[in-house]
C-alpha positions in Angstrom: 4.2 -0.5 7.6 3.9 2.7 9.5 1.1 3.9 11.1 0.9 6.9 8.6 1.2 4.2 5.6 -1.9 2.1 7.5 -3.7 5.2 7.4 -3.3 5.9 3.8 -3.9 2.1 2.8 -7.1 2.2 5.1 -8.5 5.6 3.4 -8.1 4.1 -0.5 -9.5 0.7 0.9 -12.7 3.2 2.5 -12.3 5.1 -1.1 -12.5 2.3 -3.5 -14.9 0.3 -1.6 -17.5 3.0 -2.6 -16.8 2.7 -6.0 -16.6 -1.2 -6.7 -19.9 -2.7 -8.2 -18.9 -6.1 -6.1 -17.7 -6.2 -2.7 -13.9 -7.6 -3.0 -11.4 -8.5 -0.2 -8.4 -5.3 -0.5 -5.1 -5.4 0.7 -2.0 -4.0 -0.5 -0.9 -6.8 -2.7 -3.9 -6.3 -4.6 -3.5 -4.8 -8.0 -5.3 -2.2 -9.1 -6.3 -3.0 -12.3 -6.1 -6.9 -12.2 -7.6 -8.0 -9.3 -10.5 -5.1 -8.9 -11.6 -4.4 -13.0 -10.5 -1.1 -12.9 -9.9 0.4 -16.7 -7.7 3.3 -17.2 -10.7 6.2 -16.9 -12.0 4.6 -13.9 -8.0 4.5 -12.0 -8.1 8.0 -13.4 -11.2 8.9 -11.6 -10.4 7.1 -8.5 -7.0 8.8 -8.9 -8.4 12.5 -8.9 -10.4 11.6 -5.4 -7.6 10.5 -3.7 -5.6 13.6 -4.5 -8.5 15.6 -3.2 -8.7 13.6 -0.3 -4.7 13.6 0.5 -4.2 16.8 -1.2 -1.0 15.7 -3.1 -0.6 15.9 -6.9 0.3 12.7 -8.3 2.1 13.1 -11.4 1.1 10.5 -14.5 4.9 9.0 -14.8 4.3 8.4 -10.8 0.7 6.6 -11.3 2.5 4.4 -14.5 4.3 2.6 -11.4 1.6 2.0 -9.7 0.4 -1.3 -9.7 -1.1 -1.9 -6.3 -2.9 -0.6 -3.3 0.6 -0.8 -1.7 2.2 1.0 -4.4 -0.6 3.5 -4.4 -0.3 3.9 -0.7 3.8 4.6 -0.7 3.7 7.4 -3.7 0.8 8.8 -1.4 2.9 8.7 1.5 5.9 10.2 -0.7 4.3 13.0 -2.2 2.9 14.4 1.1 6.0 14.3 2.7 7.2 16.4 0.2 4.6 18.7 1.1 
């Protein structure tokens, strides 16, 4: 991984962290929705802070191929170097 795409893994780690009602080990092979609970409204919640945060736009066909942090990190990374 780059250092950019440690950066971006690191900030949604820092994001979720706040958000999860247990403590649970994150790295980018986890899946969002599997391994951390989330249901739809909640990835869509968490998905409207990280656009704030990375001030990118992350378009719904883009977040249907998201499945983890990895995944999440690498459309982040994407989308602002479209920027």
């Amino acid at each position: 991984m780059t250092a950019d795409l440690n950066e971006i893994v690191e900030e949604i780690i820092t994001a979720l962290g706040s958000t999860l009602p247990t403590p649970v080990t994150i790295t980018t092979d986890t899946n969002i929705t599997r391994d951390l609970g989330l249901d739809s409204l909640a990835v869509m919640d968490f998905v409207m802070v990280l656009e704030d945060k990375f001030d990118v736009s992350i378009p719904l066909e883009r977040i249907a191929e998201v499945e983890t942090i990895g995944d999440l990190a690498r459309t982040i990374q994407d989308l602002r170097g479209r920027a």
